[in-house]
N, C-alpha and C positions, 0 to 999 in steps of 0.2 A: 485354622485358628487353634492355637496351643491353648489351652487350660490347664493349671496346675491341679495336678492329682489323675487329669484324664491324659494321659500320653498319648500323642497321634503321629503316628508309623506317614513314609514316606508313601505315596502310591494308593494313599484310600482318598476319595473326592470331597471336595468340601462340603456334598447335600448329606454325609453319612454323620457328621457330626447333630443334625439336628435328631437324628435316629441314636447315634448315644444319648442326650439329654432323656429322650424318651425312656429309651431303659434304664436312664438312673429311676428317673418317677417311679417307674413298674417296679425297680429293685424298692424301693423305698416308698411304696405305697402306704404301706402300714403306717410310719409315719406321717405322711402328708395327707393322709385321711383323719391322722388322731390330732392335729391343728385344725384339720378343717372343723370336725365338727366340733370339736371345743371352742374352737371361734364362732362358728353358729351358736353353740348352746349359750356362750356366754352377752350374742349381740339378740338370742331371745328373753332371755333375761333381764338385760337390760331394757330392750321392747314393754315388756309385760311390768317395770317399774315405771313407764310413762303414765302420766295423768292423764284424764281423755280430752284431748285438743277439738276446738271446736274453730271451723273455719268460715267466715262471713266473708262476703264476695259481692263487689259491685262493678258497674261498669259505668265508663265517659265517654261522649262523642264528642272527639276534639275536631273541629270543620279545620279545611284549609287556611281558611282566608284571618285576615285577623279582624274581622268587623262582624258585625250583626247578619244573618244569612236572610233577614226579614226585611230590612232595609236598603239592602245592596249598596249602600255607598261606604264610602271610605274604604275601599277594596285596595288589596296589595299596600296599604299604610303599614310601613316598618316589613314589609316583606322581603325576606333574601334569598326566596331560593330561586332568584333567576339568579343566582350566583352560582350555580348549577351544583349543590353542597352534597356531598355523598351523603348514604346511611336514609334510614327512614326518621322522617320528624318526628314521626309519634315517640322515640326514642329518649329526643329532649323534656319532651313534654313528659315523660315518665320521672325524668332525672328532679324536673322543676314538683312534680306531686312528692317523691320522698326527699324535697329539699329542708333545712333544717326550719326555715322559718315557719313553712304550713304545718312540721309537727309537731313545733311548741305551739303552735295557736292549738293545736286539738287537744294536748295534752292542758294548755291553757282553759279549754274552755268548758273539757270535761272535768276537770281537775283532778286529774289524775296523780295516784298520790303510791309509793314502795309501798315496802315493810317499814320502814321508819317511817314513813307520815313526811316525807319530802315529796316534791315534785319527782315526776317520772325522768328517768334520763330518757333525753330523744333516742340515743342510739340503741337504747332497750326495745324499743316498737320495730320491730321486725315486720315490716309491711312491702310488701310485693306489688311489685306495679308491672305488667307484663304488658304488651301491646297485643293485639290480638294480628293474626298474620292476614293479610288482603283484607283489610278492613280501616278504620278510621277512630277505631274503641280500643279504652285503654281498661284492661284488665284490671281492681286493684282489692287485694285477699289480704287479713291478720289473719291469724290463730292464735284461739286463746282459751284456754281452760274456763273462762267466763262468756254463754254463747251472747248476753247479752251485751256484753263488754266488745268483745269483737265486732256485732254489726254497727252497736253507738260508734266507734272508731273510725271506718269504714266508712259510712256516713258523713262523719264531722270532719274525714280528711278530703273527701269529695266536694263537701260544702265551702270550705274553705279553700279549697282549690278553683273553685270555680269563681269566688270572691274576689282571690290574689289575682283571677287571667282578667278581670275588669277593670281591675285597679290598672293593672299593665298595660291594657288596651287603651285604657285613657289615658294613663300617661305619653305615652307610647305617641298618644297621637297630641298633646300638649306640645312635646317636643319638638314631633314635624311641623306642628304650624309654628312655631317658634325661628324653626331655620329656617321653613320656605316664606314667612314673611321677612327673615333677614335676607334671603336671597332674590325676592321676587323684586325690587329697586335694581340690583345688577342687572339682572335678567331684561330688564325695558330695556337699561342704559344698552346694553349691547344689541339689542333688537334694532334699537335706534341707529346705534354705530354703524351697524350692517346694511341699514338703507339710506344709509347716507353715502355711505360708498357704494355701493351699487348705482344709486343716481349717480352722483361725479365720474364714475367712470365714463357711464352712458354719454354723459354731458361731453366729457373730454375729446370722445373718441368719436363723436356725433352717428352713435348706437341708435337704430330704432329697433329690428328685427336684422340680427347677424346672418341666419340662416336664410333666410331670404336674401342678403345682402351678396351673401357669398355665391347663391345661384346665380344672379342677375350678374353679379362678376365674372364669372365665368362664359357666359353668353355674350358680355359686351365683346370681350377681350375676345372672342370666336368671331364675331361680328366685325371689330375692327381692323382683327388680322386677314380677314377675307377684302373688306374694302381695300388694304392696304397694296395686298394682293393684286387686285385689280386696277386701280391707279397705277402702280410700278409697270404694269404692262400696257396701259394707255402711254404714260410717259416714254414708253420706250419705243411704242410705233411714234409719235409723234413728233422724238427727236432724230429718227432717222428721216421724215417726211423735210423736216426741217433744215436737217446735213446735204438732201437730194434739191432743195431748191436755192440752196446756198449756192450751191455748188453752178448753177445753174446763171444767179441771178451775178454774183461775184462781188457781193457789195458786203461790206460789213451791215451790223444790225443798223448803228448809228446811221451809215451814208445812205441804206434804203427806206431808214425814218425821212429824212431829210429830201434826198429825192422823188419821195412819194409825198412828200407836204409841198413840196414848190412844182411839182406837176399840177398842184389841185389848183393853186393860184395865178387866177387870169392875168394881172400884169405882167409876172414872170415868163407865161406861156407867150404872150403878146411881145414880150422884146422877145422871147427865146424865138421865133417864128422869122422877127424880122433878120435877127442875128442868121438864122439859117438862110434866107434868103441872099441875104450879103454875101457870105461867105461861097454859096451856090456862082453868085454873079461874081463874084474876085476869082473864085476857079474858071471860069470860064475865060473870061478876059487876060488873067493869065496865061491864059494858051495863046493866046493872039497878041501880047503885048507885052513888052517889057516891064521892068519892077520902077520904072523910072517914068512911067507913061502915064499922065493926067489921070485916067482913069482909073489904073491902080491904086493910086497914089491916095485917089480920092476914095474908094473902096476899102482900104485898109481903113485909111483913117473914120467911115462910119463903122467899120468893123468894129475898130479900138472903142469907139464910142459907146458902140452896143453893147459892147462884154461891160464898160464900165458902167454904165444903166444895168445892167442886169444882174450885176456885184452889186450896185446900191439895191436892187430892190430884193434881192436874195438876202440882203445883208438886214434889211427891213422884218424880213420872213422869219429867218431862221437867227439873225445875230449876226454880230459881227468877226467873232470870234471864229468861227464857223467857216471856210474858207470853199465853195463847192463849184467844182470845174464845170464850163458848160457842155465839154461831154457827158456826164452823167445826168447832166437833165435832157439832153438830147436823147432816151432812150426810147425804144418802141416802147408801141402799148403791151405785146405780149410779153416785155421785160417787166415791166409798168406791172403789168395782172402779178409776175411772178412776185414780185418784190412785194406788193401787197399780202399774197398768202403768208409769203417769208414772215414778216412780221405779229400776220395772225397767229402762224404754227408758233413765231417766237411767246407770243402773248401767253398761248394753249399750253405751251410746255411748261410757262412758266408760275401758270394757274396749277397746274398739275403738282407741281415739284410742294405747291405751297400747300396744295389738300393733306400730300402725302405725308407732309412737317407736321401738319395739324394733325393728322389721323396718328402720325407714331407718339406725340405726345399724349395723346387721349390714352391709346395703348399701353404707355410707362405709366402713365398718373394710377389707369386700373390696373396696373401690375402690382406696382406699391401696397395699392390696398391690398389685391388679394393675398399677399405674400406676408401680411402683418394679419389678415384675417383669425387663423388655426392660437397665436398667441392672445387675439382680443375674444374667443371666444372661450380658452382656460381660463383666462384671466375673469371673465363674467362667470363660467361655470362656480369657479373657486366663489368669487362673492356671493351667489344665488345659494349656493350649499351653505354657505354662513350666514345666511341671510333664514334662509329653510331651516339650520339648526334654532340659532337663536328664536326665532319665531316659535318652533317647538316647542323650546322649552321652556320657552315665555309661558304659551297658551298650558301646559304642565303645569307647571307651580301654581297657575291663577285656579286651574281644575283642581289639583290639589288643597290647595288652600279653600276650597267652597268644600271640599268632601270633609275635611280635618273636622270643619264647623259647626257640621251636619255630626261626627265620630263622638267629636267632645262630650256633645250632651247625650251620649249614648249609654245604657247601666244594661246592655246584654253584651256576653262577652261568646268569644268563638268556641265555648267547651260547654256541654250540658251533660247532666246527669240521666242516662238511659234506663239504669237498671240499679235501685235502693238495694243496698246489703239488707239481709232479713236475717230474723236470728236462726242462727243452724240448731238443726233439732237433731240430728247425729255427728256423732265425733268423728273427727278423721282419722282413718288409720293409715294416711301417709307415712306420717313419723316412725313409727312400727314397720312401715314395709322395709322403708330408708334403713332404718338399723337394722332387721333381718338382710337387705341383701349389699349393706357394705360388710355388717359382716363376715355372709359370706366372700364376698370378695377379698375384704383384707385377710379371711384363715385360707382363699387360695393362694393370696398371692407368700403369704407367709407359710402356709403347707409345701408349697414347694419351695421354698426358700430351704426348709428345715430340712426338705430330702436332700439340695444339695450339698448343706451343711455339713448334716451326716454321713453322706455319702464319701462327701472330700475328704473329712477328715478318717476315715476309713481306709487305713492303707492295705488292706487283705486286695489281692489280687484277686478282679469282680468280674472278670469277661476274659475271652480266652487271648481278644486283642489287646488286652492289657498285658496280658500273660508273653506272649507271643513278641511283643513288642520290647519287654523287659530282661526275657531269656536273649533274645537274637537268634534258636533255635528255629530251624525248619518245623513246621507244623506237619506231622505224620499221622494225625489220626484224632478223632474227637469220638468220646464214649460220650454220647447222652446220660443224663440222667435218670434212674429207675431206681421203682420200689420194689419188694418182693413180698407183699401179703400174701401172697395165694402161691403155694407153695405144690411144686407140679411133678410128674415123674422123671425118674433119671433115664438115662439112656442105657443104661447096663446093669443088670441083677446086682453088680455087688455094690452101684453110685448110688445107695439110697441113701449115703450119710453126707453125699456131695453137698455142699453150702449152696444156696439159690444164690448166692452172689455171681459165681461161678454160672452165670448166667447164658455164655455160650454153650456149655454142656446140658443146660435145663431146656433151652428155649433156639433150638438151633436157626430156626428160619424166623427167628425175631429182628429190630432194626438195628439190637446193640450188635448184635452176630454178622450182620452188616457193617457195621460199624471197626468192628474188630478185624473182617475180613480184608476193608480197606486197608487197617494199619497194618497188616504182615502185608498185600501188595505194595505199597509204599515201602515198606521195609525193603522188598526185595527190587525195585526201581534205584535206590538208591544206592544200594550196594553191589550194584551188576560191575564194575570194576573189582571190587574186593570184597568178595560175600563174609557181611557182617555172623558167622556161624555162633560166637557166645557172645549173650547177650546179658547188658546190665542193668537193671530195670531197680532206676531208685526218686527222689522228688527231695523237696526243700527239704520239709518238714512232715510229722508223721500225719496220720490222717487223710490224706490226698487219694487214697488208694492204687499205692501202687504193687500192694502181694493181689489187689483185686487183679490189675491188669497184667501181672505177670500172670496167674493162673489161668486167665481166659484165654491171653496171647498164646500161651502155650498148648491150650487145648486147639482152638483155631487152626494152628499151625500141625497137630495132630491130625486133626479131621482133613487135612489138605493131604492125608500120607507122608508127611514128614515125620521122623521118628525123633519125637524128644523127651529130652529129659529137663524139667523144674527143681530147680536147685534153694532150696530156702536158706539164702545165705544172710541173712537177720538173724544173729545168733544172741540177740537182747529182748527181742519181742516175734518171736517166731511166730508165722500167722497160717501159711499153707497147709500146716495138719491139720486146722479147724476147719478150713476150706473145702477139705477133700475128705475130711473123718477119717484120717489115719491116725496110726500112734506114732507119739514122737520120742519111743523111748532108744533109737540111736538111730541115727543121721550125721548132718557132714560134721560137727565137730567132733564125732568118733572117729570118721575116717580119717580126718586130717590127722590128730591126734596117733593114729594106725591103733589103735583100742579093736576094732572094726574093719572087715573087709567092703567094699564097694557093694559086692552083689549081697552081702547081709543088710546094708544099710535104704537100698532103694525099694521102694514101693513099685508097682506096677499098676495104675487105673487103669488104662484104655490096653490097647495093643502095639499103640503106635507113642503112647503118653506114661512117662514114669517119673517120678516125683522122687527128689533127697532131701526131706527135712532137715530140720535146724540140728537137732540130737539136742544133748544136753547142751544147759547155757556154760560155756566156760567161764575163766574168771576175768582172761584179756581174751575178747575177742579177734582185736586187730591185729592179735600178734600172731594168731594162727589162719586170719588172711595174708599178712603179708610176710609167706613161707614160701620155701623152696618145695615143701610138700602139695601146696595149693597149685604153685605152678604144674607140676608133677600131673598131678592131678582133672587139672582144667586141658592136658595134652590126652589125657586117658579118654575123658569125655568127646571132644572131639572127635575121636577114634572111630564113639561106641556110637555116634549120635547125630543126627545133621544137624538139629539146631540144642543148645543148652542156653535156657533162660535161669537169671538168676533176680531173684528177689534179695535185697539189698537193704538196710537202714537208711533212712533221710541221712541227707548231705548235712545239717547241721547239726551241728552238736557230735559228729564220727563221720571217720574219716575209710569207714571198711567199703566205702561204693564208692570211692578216689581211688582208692588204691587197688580195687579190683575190678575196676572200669581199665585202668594199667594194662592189666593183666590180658582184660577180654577183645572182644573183635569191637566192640562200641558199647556207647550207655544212650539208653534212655529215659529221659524227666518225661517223668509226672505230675500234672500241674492241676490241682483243682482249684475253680474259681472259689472264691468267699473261705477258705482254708491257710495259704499262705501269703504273707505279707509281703509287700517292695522288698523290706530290707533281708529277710530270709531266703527271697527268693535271689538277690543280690549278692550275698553270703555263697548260696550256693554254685553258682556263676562262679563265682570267682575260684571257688575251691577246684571245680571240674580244669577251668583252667591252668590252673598250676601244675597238676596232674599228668596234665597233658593226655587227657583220655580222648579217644574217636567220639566224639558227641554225634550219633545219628538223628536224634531229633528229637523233637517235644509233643509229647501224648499230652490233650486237655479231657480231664475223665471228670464226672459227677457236670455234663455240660447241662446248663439248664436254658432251654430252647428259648424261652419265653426272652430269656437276659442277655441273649446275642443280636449281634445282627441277623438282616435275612441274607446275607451272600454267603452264611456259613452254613446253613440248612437250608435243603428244600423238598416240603413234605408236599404230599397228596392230600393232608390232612391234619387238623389241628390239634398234636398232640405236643404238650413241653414234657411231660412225666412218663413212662414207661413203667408199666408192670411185666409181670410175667407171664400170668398167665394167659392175656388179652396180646400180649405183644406175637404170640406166636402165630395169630390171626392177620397183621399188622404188618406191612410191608414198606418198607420205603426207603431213601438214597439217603446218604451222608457219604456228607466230601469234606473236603477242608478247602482252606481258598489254593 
């Protein structure tokens, strides 16, 4: 998340942004504490201008039901929460106590009267109706600088509250008897409707009991599929007994009807006898005599006689129509017996065939039914449910309508008065609390509004990652920030004029000496390709301290055995002879100049540390940096020296740390937070590039711990300030990221 004024570098995570915010606060505490308490002082003040409020308080038991809880009838009249309604009821019920009508009636009846002697505006009465939580009571509180006036109120809105739930109750219940005696005439008619079809169905479908009906269906139709069963296989033994005597007797059915009725009749038996005899005595005689011989002659012709007697009397028997040979009445008896069964089996078979007609019709008639049964019994269920509804709701409206009856003349309603407001005998000091702690809240929320305000509009570069982010420089080294009250011994009989600024000289195994000791290893990390040997050590703008970090860098790199020399190339505000208490009555612009030899113009502190002040200020500086003498010069050094630091003017406003950053192995910025601005620091940017100098990196000095991140320090212990004489005791890491 980008914010204008706070820049955010690629590769830092987005939890570190809530850790800025933080440190703007902490920068800008002073302010956000001078809102806060200004807004307290001013929301006590206003507190202690209140009048003393006095709060009266009563309470209602509002019952479920909307009828009398003593009478129990007229229960659920105008009831809707089986309409399953969110939210708690006591809610409405609170809505209906500060409705407008009950607080003109109270304002009506107290008569309540302004400043002008008019009636009270309703929406002036500020009355609270809370519902009490797992309960059935409604909360209901004024306040009012009159304690008498507040519990009168209080009172007269409860009375009247409870007045208005009575008047609703009865109406409430005028109404329902209104609709359910417009309704209760429908309600018969369809009761009626309902049993009237349900009989005609009954009637139609000749219904007594379905469920029974349909058992007993089921059973027949088992029962007559079993008979039918059984017949089919009587019939079928009885028509093969039938086929086996047919077969036997060789007579159609009709010709063994026939021959078995004129067997039974005695005159037919009586000629058939004598016919047999004739016919016996013609065969005989035939054998002995010709067909022309008296005998035969006369034998035939009783023959012919006989069969005609026996055609009439057969003819007698059976009809005329009927024509039966007197062979087939000539048969045995055991033909005779057959031809009898024949007829019987014929009889049996055909008694049989006709059970079985009968038994499969029975069988279809109860199939019909049971197959129509599943729709005659929806079709009853469907009426009996309509029948069950309307009966219902018949017998409803008629109960209702007796309850409504009984409601009407009812004058208790479902809300009582539990608890009478009394008059308050101490004031409340809610009000007072309320504006003490909105107060507060609104001087936090607007205390910190004012750090960020401030803050934003603040363009001085405030964090080293502001810094950092601004230059594009590699970060080499972070000096903490320290003071130097207590002022300590020097390291050499003749450093007692040394500056405590110079603070790696004064305080060697302190954090800033750590701190310093980092920046020459970095220095020497970076430069292991082309060791960085002169160095230019300048920043935006003045103030930043960068004669501080040349001087310590330079001592640092002494105390490591390195042999250098500090060059105070600031020939406008020369600072390293106060640092180190030398005089500066010739240095480099003598030498340049040639006024001055080299070895007249250098100082000697340490053994391994010598120092070239500024000398006299000339009139153009820039022009005796950027000489042929200087170059000259800056090759001599080299020579004499492993490392030459040089102290340098801010980049803006001159141009002699551009043009002899040129000259040298690299430069190094200086960057203190709360010192130089965006655009200064932007300024100088740009100038180093033109230049085209070896930029080694960017020193953040005067770091103040507390105003960083934590990935940029990490102590043992909570120190953001550094002294001198305590830090020597005081051990601990600094790194940069």
């Amino acid at each position: 998340m980008q914010t204008k004024g706070y820049p955010e570098e690629k590769g830092y995570p987005e939890e570190i942004d809530v850790q800025k915010y933080w440190l703007v606060l902490k920068r800008r505490w002073v302010v956000a504490s001078g809102v806060l308490v200004s807004s307290v002082v001013l929301a006590g003040l206003a507190a202690s201008t209140q009048r003393p409020a006095y709060q009266a308080t009563g309470k209602i038991l509002v019952q479920g039901n909307k009828t009398s809880s003593l009478t129990g009838v007229g229960e659920k009249i105008g009831d809707l929460e089986s309409l399953k309604r969110e939210g708690n009821p006591l809610d409405t019920q609170a809505v209906v106590v500060q409705s407008l009508p009950i607080i003109q009636e109270v304002i009506n009846t107290l008569k309540l009267k302004d400043k002008d002697g008019k009636p009270v505006d309703p929406d002036a009465l500020v009355i609270k109706v809370d519902p009490i939580v797992g309960t059935d009571v409604l909360k209901v509180s004024f306040t009012s600088d009159q304690p008498e006036l507040a519990a009168a109120i209080v009172n007269q809105l409860m009375k009247s509250y409870i007045a208005n739930n009575i008047l609703t109750n009865r109406a409430e219940a005028l109404a329902a008897g209104e609709f359910v005696s417009k309704e209760l005439p429908r309600a018969k008619l369809d009761l009626d409707r309902a049993t009237e079809a349900l009989r005609r169905f009954k009637t139609q479908n000749q219904i007594i009991q379905l469920e029974e009906e349909a058992t007993a269906a089921v059973e027949t139709l088992t029962n007559l599929n079993d008979q039918i069963n059984l017949a089919r296989a009587e019939l079928a033994d009885v028509s093969a007994q039938e086929l086996a005597i047919r077969s036997q007797v060789n007579l159609e059915a009709s010709q063994a009807v026939q021959v078995t009725s004129l067997n039974q009749i005695p005159g037919v038996q009586e000629v058939l006898k004598e016919l047999q005899k004739v016919q016996t005595k013609l065969a005989t005689e035939q054998g002995l005599y010709t067909a022309e011989h008296p005998s035969i002659v006369y034998l035939k012709s009783q023959e012919a006689a006989l069969n005609s007697l026996l055609q009439q009397r057969t003819a007698q028997a059976v009809g005329d129509r009927i024509q039966v040979s007197p062979g087939n009445l000539q048969i045995g008896e055991l033909r005779q017996k057959l031809a009898g069964e024949f007829l019987q089996l014929q009889s049996q078979r055909q008694g049989i065939q006709r059970k079985i007609d009968a038994l499969s019709s029975q069988q279809k008639a109860y199939k019909q039914r049971a197959d129509i049964l599943p729709f005659l019994e929806k079709r009853q269920g469907e009426l009996e449910r309509a029948l069950l509804v309307a009966q219902k709701n018949y017998e409803t409206l008629v109960t209702r309508l007796q309850e409504i009856r009984v409601a009407e003349q009812q004058t208790v309603g479902n809300a009582r008065v539990i608890q009478s407001a009394l008059v308050p005998k101490k004031a409340s000091t809610a009000r007072q609390i309320l504006l003490l702690a909105g107060g507060g809240f609104v001087g936090l929320l607007l205390g910190i509004a004012a750090a960020f305000f401030v803050d934003l509009i603040d363009r001085r570069l405030k964090t080293v990652k502001e810094a950092e982010a601004l230059f594009g420089y590699t970060l080499l080294g972070l000096i903490p920030k320290f003071e130097t009250n207590q002022p300590s011994e020097a390291l050499t009989s003749d450093g007692d004029h040394i500056s405590p600024r110079v603070i790696v000289a004064k305080s060697p195994r302190s954090v800033i000496h750590e701190a310093y000791q980092m920046l020459q290893a970095n220095l020497k990390f970076i430069s292991l390709d082309r060791k960085a040997r002169t160095i230019v050590v300048t920043s935006s703008v003045s103030g930043e301290g960068k004669s501080e970090v040349s001087a310590n860098l330079a001592t640092v790199m002494a105390q490591a055995g390195r042999k250098v020399l500090l060059v105070d190339a600031d020939m406008r505000q020369p600072s390293q002879h106060h640092l180190w208490g030398l005089i500066n009555s010739v240095g480099l612009s003598n030498v340049i100049a040639d006024e001055n030899d080299f070895s007249e113009a250098v100082q000697t502190v340490t053994s391994n540390l010598s120092v070239l002040t500024a000398g006299v200020m000339p009139p153009n500086p820039l022009a005796l940096i950027d000489s042929e003498r200087m170059n000259s010069l800056m090759e001599m050094f080299t020579k004499q020296y492993d490392y030459v630091i040089f102290d340098t003017p801010s980049l803006v406003g001159t141009a002699d740390a551009a043009v002899l950053g040129k000259m040298a192995g690299g430069v190094l910025v200086v960057a203190r937070p709360g010192v130089a601005d965006s655009a200064s620091a932007a300024a100088a940017k740009s100038l180093l590039a033109r230049s085209e100098a070896n930029i080694l990196g960017l020193v953040a000095n005067g770091v103040n711990v507390k105003h960083e991140p934590d990935n940029y320090f990490y102590y043992s212990s909570s120190r953001s300030e550094v002294k001198t004489a305590p830090v020597s005791r005081q051990r601990a890491t600094v790194s940069s990221k």
